[in-house]
C-alpha positions as CSV (number, residue, x, y, z in Angstrom):
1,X,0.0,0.0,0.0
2,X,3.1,2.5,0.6
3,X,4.0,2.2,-3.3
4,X,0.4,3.2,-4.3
5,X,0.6,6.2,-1.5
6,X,4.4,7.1,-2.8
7,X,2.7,8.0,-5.8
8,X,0.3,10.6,-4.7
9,X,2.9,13.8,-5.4
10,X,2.1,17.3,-3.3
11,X,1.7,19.4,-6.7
12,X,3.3,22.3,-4.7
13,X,5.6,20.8,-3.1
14,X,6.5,18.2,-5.4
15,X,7.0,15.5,-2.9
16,X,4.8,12.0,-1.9
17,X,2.0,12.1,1.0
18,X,5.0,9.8,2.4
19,X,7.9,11.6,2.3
20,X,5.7,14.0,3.7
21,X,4.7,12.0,6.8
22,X,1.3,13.4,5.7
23,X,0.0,9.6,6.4
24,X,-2.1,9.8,9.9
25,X,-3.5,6.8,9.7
26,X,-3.5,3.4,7.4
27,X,-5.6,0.0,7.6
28,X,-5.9,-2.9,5.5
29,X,-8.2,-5.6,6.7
30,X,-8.5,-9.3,4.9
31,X,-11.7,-8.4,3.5
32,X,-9.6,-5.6,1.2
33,X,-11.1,-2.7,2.9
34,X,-8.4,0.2,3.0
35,X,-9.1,3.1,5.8
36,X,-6.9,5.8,5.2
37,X,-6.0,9.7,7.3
38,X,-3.9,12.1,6.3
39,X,-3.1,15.2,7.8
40,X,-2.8,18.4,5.6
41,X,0.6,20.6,5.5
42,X,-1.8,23.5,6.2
43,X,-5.3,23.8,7.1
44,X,-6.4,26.2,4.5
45,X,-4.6,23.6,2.1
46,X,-6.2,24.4,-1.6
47,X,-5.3,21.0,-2.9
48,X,-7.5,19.2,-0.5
49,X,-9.7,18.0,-3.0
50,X,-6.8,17.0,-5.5
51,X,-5.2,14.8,-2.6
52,X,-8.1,12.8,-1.9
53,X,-8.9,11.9,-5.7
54,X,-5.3,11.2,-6.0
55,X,-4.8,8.6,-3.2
56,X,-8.4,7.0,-4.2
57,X,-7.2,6.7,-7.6
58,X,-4.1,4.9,-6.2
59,X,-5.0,2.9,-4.0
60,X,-8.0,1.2,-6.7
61,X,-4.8,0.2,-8.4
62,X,-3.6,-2.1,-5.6
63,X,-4.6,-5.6,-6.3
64,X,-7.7,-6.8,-4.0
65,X,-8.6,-3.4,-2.8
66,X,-12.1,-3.5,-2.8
67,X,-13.4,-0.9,-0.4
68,X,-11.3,2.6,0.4
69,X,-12.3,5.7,2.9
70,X,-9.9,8.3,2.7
71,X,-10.3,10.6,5.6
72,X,-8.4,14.3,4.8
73,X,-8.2,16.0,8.7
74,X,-7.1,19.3,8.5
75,X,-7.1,19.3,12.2
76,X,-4.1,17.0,12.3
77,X,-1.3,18.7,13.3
78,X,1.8,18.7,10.7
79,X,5.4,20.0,11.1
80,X,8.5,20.2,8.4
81,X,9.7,17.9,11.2
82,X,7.9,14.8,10.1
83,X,9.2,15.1,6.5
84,X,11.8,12.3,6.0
85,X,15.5,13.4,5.7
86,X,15.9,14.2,1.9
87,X,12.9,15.4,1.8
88,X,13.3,17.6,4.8
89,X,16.5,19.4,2.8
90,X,14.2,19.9,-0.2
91,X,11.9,21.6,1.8
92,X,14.6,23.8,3.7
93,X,15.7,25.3,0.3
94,X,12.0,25.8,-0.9
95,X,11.1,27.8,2.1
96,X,13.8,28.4,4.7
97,X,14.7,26.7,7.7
98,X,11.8,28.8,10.0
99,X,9.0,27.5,7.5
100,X,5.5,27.9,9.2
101,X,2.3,26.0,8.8
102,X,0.3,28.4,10.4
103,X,-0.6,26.1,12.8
């Protein structure tokens, strides 16, 4: 389920819901029901929408999927801190090393 998930790209930031540590929350059961939260970089995130369409679309593709909730909580608190290391450098030259969420 990671690979599918890899492939949903931030189109602003140009980087997966993964590397991102924007995944909250991820359940497969044996009936192939997949239960899925992720938190938002920033509340007021425009690309809401184009997240949620994107990891849908992704996770169909994984064999035996046959049921998929994907929950988007802007509540969930996110920091530059969960991003993983490379990652982390790519966002540090995008916006500085004292990059806010507004949070």
């Amino acid at each position: 389920m990671s690979a599918a998930l890899e492939r949903v790209v931030d189109p602003e930031l140009d980087l997966n819901v993964v590397e991102l540590g924007l995944i909250h929350e991820l359940r497969v059961d044996s009936t192939g029901s997949v239960h899925v939260v992720l938190a938002l970089t920033t509340p007021e995130c425009p690309l809401v929408g184009v997240l949620g369409e994107q990891v849908m679309g992704e996770v169909k593709k994984t064999a035996g999927v046959r049921r998929i909730e994907v929950k988007l909580d802007p509540g969930l608190e996110w920091d530059p801190a969960q991003l993983n290391p490379e990652a982390r450098e790519k966002f540090r030259r995008m916006f500085g090393d004292d990059a806010s969420t507004r949070r």
